[in-house]
N, C-alpha and C positions, 0 to 999 in steps of 0.2 A: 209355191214353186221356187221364190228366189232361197226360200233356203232351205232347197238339196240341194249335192253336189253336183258336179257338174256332168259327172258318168250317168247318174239318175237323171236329171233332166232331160241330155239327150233321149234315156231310153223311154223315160213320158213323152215326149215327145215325138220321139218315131212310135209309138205303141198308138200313141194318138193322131198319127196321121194316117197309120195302116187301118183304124178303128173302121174306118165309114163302108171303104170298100169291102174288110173282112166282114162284118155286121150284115152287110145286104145280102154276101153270098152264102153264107151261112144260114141267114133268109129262106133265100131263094131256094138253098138245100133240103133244108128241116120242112117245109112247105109244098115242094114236090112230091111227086110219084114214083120215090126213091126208098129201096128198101133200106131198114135200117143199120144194116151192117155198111151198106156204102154209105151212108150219112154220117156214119161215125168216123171210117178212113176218111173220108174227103174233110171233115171238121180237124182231124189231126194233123191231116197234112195242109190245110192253111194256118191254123191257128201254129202250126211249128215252122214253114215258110213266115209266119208275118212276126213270131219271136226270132228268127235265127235273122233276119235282114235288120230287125232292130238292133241285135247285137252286135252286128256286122258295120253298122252305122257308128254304131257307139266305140265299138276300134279301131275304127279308121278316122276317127277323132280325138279319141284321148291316148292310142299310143304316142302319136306323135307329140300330142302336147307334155305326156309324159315325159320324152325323150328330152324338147326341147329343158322341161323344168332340170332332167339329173346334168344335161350340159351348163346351163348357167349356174348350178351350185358348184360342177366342179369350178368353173372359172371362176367363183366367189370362194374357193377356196386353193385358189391360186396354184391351178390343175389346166393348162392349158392345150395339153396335146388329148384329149378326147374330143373326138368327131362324130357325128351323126349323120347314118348312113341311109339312103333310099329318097333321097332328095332329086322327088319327079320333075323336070322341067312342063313348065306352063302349069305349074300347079300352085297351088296361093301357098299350103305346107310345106312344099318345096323348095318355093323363094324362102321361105322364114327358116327352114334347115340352112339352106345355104348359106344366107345372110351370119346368120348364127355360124357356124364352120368359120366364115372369113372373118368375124371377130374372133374369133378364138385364135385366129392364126396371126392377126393383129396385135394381138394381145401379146402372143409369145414372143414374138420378134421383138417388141416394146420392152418386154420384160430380159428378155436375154441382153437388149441392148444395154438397160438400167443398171443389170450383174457387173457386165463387162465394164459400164463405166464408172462405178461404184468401184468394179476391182482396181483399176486403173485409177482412179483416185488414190485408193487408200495407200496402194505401191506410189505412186509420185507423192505424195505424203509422208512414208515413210523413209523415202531416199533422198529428201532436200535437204539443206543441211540448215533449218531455219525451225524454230521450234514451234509448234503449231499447238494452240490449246482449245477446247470448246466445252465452254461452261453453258448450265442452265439455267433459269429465272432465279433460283435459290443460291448462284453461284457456285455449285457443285458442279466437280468436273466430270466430264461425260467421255473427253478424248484425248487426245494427248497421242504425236509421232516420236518417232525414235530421238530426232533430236530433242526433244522437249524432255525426255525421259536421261539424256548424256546434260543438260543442262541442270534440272534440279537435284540430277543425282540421287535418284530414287525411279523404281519400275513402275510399269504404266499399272499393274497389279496393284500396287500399294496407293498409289497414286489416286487407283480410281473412288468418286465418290466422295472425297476428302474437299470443303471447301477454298476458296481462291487464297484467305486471312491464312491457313491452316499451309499450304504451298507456298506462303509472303507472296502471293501474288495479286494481294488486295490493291496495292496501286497501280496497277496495270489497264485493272478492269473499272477505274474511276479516271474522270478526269477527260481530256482530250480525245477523241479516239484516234490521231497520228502525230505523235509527237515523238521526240529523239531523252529518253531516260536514259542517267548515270547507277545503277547498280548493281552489287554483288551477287551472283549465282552459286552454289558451289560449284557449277561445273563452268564455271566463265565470271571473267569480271571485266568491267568496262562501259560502251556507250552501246545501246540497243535503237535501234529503229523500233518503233511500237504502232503495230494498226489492230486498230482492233472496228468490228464491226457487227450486226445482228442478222442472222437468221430464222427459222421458223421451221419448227421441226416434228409432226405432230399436232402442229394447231398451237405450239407452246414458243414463246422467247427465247431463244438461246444466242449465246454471247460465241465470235470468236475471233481469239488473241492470236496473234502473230509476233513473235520475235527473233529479230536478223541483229546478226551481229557485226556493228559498225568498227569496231576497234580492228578484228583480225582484216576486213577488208582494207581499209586504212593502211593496215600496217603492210599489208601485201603490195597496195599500188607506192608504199615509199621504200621496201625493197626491192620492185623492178626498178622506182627510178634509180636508188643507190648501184642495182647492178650495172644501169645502163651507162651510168658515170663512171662506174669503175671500171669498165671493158672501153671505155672510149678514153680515158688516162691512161689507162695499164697501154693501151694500143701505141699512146703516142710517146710514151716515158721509153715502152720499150724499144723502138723504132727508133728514136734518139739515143738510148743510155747503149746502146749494144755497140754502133761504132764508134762514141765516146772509149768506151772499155777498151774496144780492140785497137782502136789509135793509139791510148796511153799505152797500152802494153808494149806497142810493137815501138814508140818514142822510146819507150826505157830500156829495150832491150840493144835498140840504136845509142844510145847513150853510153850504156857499160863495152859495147863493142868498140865503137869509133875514137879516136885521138881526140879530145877535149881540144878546141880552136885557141890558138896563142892568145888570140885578146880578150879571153874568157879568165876572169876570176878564179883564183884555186878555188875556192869552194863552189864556183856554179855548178858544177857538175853534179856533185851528190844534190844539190839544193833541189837543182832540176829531174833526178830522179827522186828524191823525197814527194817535190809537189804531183808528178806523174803517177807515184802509188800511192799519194792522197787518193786524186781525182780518178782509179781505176776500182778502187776499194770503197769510195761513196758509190760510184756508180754501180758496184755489185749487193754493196748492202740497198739502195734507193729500189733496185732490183728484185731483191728478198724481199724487201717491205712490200712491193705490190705486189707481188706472187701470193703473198698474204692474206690479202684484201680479195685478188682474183677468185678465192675461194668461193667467196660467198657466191659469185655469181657463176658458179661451176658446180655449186653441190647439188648430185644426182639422187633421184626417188630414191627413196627407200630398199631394200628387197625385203620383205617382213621372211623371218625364220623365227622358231621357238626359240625365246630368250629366260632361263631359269632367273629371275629379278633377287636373290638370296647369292647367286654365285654370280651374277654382274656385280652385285653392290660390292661384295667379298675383292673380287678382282680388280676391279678398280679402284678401292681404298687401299689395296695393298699397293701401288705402285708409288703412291705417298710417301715417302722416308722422312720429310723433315720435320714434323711430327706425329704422335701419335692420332690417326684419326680411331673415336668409335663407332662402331657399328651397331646399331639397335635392333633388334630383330623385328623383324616383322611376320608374316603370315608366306607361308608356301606358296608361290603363284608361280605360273609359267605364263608371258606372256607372246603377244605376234609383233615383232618389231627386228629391223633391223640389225643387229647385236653391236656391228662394227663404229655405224654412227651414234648408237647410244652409249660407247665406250667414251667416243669423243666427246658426247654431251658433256657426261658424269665427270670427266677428270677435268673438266672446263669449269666445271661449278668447283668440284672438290680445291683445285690450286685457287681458287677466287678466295673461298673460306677460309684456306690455310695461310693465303696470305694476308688475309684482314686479323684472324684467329693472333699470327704471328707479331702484330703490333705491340697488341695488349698484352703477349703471352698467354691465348685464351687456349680454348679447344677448340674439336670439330668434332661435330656425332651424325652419321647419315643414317634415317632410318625410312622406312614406308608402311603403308596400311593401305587397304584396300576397301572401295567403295562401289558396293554394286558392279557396274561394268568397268570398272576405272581401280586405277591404282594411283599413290600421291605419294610420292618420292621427295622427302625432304633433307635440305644439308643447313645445321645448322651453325652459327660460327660466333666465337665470344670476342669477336675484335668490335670497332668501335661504331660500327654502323654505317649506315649510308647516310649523304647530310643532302643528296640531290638523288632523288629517283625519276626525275622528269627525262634525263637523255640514256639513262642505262642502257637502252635497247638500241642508239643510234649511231650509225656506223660511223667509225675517226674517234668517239667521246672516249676518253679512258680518264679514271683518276688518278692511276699507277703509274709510277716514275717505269718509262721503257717500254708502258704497255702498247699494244697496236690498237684497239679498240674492236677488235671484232669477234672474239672471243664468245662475251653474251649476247650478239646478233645473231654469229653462228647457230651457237644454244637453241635461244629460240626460233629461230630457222630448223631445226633439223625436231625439234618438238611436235612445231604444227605440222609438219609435213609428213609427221607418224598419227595425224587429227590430236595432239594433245595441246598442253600450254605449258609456261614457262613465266613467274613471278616473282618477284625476289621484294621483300617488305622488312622492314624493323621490327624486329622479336619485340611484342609485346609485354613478357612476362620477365623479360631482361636484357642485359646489354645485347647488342650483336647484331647480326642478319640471318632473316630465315629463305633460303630459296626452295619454291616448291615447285615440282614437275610432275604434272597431271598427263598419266598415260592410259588410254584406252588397252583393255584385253586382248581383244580383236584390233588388228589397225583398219581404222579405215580411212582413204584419200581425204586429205586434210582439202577447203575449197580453195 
């Protein structure tokens, strides 16, 4: 008996409980003083009443267990919106319909939430601006966000599968798991935050790496404080320098007007206007000079427009006259930037070159190449190098006789806030300085 199915069993079982009663009456029929044509209808019509109740048993049992089995395979195959219908109240298959239904609806609600929050992740992932990595026990990479993909300089495509050694990110994923690393990325260089921690994915190890970058934050909280110093001078030089100017003026135009006092010196008079257009001509250039400065803490977003990168570099090398600059060619790109402040970038670096170039009597060659999402805009210069690159970027530092100092702060001001960078290092392979500017295709809001 235990091993038929379970259709068969019921119907031995209803067949064998119908048996005693049909048996006796069939008896009682075959035994009487019954002719035999009525002993044979009354034998068919119990023995098909005592099959058709056992069949009727038998489906009113195993439909429902049917039902319930095709609903939990769909929801073992992650099929949650089928329901099963005719779920009697006070009935024992009815609670187990039902019960069954409310997981199913359990289930979906769980799993729609898991989508959403799964989607939701993957979008806040992809729009942080911190590079996100997740390797697996073998240290192959399994993930990788948008930032992580603008930092190595290669697509999540190529990317993927490739181990940590293979990406130089073998010391990331040794060692501390939150420490402050010094290294070079192609798409960044500088001081990284590094967290790195373990989760479980599958049943299996998996590693994940985190990298923020400490240098552009750095540098952002010491150009608010530079602006904030410089709108608090500018405020009070100009607040003082403006009736300085307008007193001198209006002293020297009283002086060429009025009669010169007997007991005044023949020469006081021009002396005292000499020192008067001293003191109205410092106070106009002091003037200039922080108008200068005011820049930096005045330069507005971006507006990105198509920039053809082959007729900026064209047009801004040609405004150069004091010497020859070349121009290297590069690859056809169009990119989303700006145009206006990345004129002022380029001709900010180009007179840097030409005036270091100008020393030695070297050259200047500007060219660019293109990387993935990114473009790298280099000006190269044969003058005599940089002997300090520790303050280049800090506003007031200059090493040029005359210069203001805010030129390469500007620069890179106006770089990151198209989301690129701005480096400037000792040429390698010979004399000079190399400055390179890394600009994204697409702009996106620098943080």
């Amino acid at each position: 008996m235990s091993e038929l199915h379970l259709e068969r069993r019921i119907i031995v079982l209803t067949m064998a409980a119908g048996l005693p009663g049909s048996a006796a009456a069939l008896i009682l029929l075959w035994t009487g003083p019954y002719q035999a044509r009525t002993c044979w209808t009354l034998t068919i019509l119990i023995v098909g009443i005592w099959i058709g109740f056992a069949a009727a048993v038998r489906n009113n049992v195993a439909f429902p267990l049917q039902t319930l089995s095709n609903l939990l395979a769909a929801m073992r195959e992650g099929d949650f919106s089928i329901r099963g219908r005719g779920a009697a109240t006070r009935d024992s298959l009815g609670d187990v319909m039902r019960e069954v239904n409310a997981l199913g609806e359990t289930l979906r609600s769980q799993r729609l939430e898991a989508v959403e929050a799964a989607a939701l992740l993957r979008k806040v992932a992809e729009e942080i601006d911190v590079a996100v990595f997740t390797f697996d026990g073998d240290h192959h990479l399994r993930l990788v966000n948008r930032a992580g993909e603008r930092l190595l300089g290669i697509t999540a495509e190529r990317m993927m599968g490739r181990t940590a050694e293979e990406l130089d990110l073998a010391e990331c994923i040794q060692g501390e798991p939150e420490r402050t690393v010094e290294v070079n990325f192609p798409g960044g260089k500088g001081r990284w935050d590094m967290r790195r921690t373990t989760f479980r994915e599958g049943g299996l190890q998996h590693q994940l790496l985190v990298l923020s970058d400490l240098s552009r934050a750095l540098r952002e909280e010491e150009r608010q404080a530079w602006q904030r110093l410089i709108r608090v001078i500018g405020h009070e030089l100009n607040n003082s320098l403006a009736p300085i100017q307008s007193v001198a003026e209006s002293m020297e135009t009283m002086l060429r007007r009025l009669p010169t006092p007997a007991e005044w010196p023949e020469d006081a008079s021009p002396d005292m206007c000499s020192g008067l257009n001293v003191i109205r001509a410092r106070a106009e250039s002091l003037g200039r000079f922080m108008n200068a400065y005011a820049r930096l803490a005045r330069l507005p977003q971006p507006v990105p427009g198509p920039v053809d990168v082959a007729r900026w570099v064209a047009r801004t090398v040609s405004l150069e006259q004091r010497i020859n600059v070349q121009v290297v060619p590069g690859p056809r790109i169009e990119i989303s930037a700006d145009g206006d402040q990345l004129d002022q970038l380029l001709i900010n670096l180009v007179r840097n070159a030409t005036d270091a170039a100008m020393e030695t009597h070297g050259g200047v060659r500007v060219g660019w190449t293109r990387e993935n999402g990114s473009i790298e805009v280099f000006i190269d210069d044969d003058g005599p190098g940089l002997s300090n690159t520790t303050n280049l970027f800090v506003p007031f530092f200059t090493t040029k006789p005359g210069g203001s100092g805010i030129g390469l702060v500007l620069s890179r001001q106006i770089a990151e806030a198209h989301g690129g960078s701005l480096t400037l290092e000792n040429r390698r392979d010979a004399r000079g300085c190399r400055a390179r500017l890394q600009l994204p295709v697409e702009m996106q809001k620098a943080s």
